[in-house]
Backbone bond lengths (Angstrom), bond angles and torsions (degrees), N, CA, C in turn:
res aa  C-N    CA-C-N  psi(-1)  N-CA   C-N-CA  omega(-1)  CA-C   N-CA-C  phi
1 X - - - 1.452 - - 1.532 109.13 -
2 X 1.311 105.97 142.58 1.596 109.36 -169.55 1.536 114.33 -98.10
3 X 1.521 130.44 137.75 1.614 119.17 -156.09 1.932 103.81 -84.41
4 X 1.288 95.62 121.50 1.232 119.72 -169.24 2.032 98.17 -44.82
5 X 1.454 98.54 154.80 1.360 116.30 -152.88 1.839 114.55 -60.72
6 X 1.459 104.62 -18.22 1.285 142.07 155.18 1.725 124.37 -42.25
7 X 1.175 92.03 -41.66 1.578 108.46 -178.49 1.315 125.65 -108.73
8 X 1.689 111.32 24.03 1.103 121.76 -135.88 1.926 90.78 -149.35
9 X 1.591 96.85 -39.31 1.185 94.71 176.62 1.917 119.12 -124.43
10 X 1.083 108.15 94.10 1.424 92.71 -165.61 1.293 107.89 -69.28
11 X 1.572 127.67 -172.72 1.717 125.61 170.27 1.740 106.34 -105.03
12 X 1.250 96.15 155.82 1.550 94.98 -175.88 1.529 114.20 -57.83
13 X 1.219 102.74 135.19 1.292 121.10 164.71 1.885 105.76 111.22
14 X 0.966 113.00 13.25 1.653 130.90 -176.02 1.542 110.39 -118.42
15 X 0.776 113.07 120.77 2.011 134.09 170.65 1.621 95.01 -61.16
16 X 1.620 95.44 122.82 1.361 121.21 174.78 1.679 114.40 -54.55
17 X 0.898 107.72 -50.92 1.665 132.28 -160.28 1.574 82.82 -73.11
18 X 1.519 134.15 -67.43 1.674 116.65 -174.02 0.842 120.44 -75.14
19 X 1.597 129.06 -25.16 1.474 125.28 147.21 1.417 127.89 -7.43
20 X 1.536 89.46 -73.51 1.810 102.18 -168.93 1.324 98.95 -89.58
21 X 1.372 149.22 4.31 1.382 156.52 137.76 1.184 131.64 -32.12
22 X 1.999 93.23 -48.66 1.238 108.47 -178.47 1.288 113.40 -89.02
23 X 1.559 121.38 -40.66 0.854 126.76 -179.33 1.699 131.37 -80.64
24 X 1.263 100.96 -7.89 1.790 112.99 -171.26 1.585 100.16 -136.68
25 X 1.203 87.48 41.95 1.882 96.25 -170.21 1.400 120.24 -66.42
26 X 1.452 105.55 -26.77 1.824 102.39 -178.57 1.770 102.53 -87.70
27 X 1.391 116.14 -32.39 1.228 111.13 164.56 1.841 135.94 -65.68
28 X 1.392 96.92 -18.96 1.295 109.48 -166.61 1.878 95.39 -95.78
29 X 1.110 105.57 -36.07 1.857 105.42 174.41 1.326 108.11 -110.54
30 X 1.395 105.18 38.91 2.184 94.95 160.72 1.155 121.69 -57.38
31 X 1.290 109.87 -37.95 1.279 114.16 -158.54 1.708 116.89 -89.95
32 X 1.576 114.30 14.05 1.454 122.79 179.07 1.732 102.24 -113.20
33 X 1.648 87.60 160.13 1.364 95.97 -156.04 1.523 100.54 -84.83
34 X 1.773 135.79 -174.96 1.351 125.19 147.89 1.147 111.81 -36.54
35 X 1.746 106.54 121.98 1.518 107.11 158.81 1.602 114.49 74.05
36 X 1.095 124.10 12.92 1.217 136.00 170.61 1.900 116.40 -85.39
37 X 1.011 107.04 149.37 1.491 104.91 177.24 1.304 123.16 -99.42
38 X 1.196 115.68 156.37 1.794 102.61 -171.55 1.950 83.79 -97.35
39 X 1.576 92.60 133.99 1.570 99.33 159.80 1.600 125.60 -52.11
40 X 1.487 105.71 -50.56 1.263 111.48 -176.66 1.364 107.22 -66.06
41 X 1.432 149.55 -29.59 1.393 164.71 167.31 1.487 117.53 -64.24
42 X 1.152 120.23 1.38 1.277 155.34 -155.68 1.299 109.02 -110.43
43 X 1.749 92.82 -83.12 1.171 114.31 -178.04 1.591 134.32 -33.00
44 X 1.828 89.30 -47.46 1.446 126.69 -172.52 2.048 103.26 -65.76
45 X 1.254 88.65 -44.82 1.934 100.98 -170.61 1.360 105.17 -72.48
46 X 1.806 114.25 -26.38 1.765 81.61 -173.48 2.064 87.52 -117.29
47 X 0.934 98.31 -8.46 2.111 85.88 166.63 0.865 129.19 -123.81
48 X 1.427 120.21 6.90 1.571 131.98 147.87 1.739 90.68 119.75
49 X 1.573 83.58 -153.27 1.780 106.33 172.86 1.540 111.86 -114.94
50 X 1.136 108.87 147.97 1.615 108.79 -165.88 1.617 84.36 -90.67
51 X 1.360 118.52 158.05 1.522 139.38 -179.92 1.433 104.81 -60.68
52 X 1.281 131.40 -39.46 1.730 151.78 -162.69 1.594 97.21 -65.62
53 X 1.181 122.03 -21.70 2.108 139.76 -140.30 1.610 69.21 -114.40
54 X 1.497 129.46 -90.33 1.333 121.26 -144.57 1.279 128.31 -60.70
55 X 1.238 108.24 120.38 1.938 118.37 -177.30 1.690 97.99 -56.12
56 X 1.355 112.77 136.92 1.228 123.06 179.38 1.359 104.40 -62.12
57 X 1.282 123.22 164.09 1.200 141.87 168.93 1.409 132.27 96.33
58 X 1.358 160.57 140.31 0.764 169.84 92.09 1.842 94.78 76.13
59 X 1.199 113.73 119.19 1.944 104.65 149.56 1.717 102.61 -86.08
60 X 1.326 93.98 156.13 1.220 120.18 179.32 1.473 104.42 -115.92
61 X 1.579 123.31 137.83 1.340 137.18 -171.19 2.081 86.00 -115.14
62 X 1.158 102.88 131.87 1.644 98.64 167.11 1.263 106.23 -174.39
């Protein structure tokens, strides 16, 4: 199944990689066991988001 068009486009100022994490989440962690952690989900929580991940522009609060 292909990650819906949602997960595909984040809005500026949002990290690509948790974007489609959040949004394509059963596809994006098939491959972890019960209760397992995603490395890449990991990665993101304790060293942030690399600058390369964030869609340019402005976040919007609304």
């Amino acid at each position: 199944m292909a990650p819906s068009q949602k997960a595909l486009t984040p809005p500026p100022g949002e990290c690509r990689q948790c974007w489609l994490h959040a949004y394509d989440s059963r596809a994006q962690h098939a491959q972890l066991g019960p209760r397992e952690d995603c490395p890449a989900c990991v990665d993101h929580m304790t060293n942030g988001h690399p600058a390369h991940m964030i869609v340019p522009g402005s976040k919007r609060w609304f």
